[in-house]
C-alpha positions in Angstrom: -18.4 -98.6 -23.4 -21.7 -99.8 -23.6 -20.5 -103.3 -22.6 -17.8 -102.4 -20.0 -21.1 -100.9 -17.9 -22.8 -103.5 -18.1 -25.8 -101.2 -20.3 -27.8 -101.8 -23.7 -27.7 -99.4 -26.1 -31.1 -97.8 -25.7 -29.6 -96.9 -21.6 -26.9 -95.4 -22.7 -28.9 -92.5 -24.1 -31.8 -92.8 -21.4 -28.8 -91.9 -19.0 -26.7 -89.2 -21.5 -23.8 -90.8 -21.3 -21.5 -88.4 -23.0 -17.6 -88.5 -23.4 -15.7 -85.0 -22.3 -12.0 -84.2 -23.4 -9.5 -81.9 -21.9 -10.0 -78.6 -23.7 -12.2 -77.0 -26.0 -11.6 -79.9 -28.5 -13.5 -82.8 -27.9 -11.6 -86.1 -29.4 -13.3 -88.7 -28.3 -17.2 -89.8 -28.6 -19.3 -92.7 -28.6 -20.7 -94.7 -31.7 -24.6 -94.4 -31.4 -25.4 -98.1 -33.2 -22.6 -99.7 -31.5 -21.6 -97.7 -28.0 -17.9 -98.2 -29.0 -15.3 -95.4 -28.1 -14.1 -94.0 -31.3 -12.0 -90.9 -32.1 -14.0 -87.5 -33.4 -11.9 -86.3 -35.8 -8.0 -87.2 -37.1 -5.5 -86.7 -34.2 -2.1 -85.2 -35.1 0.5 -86.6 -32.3 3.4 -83.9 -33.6 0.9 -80.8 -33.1 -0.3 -82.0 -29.6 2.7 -83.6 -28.6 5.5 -81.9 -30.2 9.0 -83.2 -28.1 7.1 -85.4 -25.4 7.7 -89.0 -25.3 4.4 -90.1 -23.6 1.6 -88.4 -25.3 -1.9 -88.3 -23.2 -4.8 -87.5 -24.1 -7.1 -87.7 -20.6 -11.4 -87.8 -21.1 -13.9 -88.5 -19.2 -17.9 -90.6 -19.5 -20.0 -88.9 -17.5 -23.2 -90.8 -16.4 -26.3 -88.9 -15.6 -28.6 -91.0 -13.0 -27.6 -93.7 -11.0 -25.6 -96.5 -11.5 
């Protein structure tokens, strides 16, 4: 993430950047010494899924400040 906005590492917490999910649970985040996108816990396709094909899971970076 860090890289794909053209940030360091120390910006992305001047600006709290901050990953939000869909929902209450919060799947995704961002890896503090590297800025990478990683997962926040284990995510179980078959209990979110169940019979859909495509499973989604939408969240959005939200950038306080300018850009």
């Amino acid at each position: 993430v860090a890289k794909d906005l053209g940030l360091q590492l120390p910006a992305l917490r001047d600006r709290g950047v901050r990953i939000v999910s869909e929902g209450r649970t919060q799947y995704f985040s961002l890896h503090g010494k590297t800025g990478h996108l990683v997962t926040a816990e284990r995510i179980d396709r078959e209990k979110l899924c169940r019979l859909v094909e495509k499973c989604v899971l939408r969240c959005e970076l939200i950038v306080e400040g300018e850009m």
